[in-house]
Backbone bond lengths (Angstrom), bond angles and torsions (degrees), N, CA, C in turn:
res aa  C-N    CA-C-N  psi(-1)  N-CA   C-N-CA  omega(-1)  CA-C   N-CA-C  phi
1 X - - - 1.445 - - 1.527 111.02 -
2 X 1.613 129.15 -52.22 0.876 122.54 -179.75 1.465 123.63 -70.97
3 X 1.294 106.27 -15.62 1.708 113.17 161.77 1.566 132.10 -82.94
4 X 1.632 95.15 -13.62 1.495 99.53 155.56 1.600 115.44 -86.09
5 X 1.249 130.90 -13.42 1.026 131.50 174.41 1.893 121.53 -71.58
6 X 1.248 102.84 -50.98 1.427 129.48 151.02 1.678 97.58 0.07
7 X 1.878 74.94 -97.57 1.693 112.97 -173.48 1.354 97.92 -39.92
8 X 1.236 146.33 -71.34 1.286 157.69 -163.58 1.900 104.96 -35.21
9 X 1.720 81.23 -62.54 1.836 101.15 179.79 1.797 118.88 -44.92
10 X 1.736 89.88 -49.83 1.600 96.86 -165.85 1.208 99.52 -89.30
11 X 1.239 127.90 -6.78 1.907 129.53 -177.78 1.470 105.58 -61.56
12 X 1.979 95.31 -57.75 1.192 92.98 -169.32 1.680 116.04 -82.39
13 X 0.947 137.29 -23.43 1.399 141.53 162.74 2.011 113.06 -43.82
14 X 1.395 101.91 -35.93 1.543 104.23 163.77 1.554 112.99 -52.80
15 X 1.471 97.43 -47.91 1.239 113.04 -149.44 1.547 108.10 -68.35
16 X 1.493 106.30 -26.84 1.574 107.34 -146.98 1.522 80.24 -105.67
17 X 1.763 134.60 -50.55 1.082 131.58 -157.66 2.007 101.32 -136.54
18 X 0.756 93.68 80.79 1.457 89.72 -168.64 1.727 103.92 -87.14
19 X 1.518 112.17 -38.22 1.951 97.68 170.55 1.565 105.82 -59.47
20 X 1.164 125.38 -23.57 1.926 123.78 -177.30 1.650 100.59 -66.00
21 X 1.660 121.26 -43.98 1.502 122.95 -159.68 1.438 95.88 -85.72
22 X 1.301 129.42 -42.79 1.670 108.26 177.30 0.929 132.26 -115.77
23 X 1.555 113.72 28.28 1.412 129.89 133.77 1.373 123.15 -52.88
24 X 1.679 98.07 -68.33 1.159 107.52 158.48 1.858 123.43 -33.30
25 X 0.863 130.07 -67.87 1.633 137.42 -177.02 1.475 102.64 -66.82
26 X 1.376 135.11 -45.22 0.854 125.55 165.79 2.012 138.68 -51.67
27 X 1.674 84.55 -21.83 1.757 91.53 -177.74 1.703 100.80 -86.57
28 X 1.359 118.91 -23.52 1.142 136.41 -160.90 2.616 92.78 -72.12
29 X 1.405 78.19 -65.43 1.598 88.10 167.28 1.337 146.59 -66.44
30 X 1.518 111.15 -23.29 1.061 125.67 -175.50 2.021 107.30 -123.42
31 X 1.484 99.93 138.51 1.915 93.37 166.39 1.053 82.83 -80.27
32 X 1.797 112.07 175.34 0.596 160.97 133.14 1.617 115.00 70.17
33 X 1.194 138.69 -157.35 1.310 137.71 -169.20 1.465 109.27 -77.14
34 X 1.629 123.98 125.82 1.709 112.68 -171.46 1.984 84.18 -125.24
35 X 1.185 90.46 159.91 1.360 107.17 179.33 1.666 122.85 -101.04
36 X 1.762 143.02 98.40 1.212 103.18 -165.33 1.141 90.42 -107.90
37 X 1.823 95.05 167.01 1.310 96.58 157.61 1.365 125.19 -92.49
38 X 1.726 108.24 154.46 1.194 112.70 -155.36 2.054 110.30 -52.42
39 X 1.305 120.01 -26.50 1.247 124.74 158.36 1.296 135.27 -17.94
40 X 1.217 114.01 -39.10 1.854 140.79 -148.96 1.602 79.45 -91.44
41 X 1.259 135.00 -59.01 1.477 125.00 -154.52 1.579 113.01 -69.66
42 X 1.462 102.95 -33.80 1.736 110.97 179.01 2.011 85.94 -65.41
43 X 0.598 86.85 -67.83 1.968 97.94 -165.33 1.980 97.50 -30.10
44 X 1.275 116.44 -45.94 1.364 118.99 175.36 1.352 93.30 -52.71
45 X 1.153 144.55 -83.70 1.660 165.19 -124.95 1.411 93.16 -87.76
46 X 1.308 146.55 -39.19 1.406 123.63 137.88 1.365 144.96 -55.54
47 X 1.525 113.37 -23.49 1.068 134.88 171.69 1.974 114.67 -65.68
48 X 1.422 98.22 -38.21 1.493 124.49 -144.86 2.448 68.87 -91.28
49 X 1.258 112.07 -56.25 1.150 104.84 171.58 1.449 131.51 -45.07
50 X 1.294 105.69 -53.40 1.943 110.75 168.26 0.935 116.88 -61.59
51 X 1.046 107.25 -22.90 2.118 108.13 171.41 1.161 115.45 -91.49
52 X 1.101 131.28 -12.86 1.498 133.56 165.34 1.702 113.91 -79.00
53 X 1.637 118.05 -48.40 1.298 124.96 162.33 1.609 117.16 -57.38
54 X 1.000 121.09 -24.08 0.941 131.11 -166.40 1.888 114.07 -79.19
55 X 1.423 95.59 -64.50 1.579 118.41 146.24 1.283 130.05 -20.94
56 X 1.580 100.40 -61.50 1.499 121.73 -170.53 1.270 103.93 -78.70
57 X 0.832 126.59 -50.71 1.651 145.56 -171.93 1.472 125.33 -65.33
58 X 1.873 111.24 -21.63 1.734 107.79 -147.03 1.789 89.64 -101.65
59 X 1.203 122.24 144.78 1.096 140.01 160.04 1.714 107.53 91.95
60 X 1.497 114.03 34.10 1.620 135.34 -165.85 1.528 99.18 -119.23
61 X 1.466 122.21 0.65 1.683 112.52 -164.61 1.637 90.00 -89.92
62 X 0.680 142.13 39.92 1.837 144.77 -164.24 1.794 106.01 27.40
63 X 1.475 117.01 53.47 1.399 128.54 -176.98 1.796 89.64 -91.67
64 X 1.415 105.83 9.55 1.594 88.53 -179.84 2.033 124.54 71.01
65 X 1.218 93.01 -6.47 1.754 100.36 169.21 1.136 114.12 -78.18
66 X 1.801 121.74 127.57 0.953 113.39 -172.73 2.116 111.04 -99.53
């Protein structure tokens, strides 16, 4: 549960601000000034999507998890 919550959290934070989230992760990983390409931000915003489906979706196959 709390890992669907997670996913849920950081899905949508891709989703809504995704240059803020891997900026963020990126200053954390990298010194100093990194360059992206403009690519990397769509790639969050799909990412930020599978984690939201993912979320929304997990424990719905009638496996009985509530």
């Amino acid at each position: 549960m709390l890992l669907r919550v997670a996913a849920l959290v950081i899905g949508i934070l891709e989703l809504l601000a995704p240059r803020k989230v891997v900026d963020f992760w990126m200053s954390l990983a990298a010194e100093g000034d990194v360059d992206l390409r403009s690519w990397v931000y769509t790639a969050a915003r799909i990412e930020g999507v599978a984690l939201v489906v993912w979320a929304l979706t997990r424990g719905r196959s009638g496996s009985g998890e509530a």
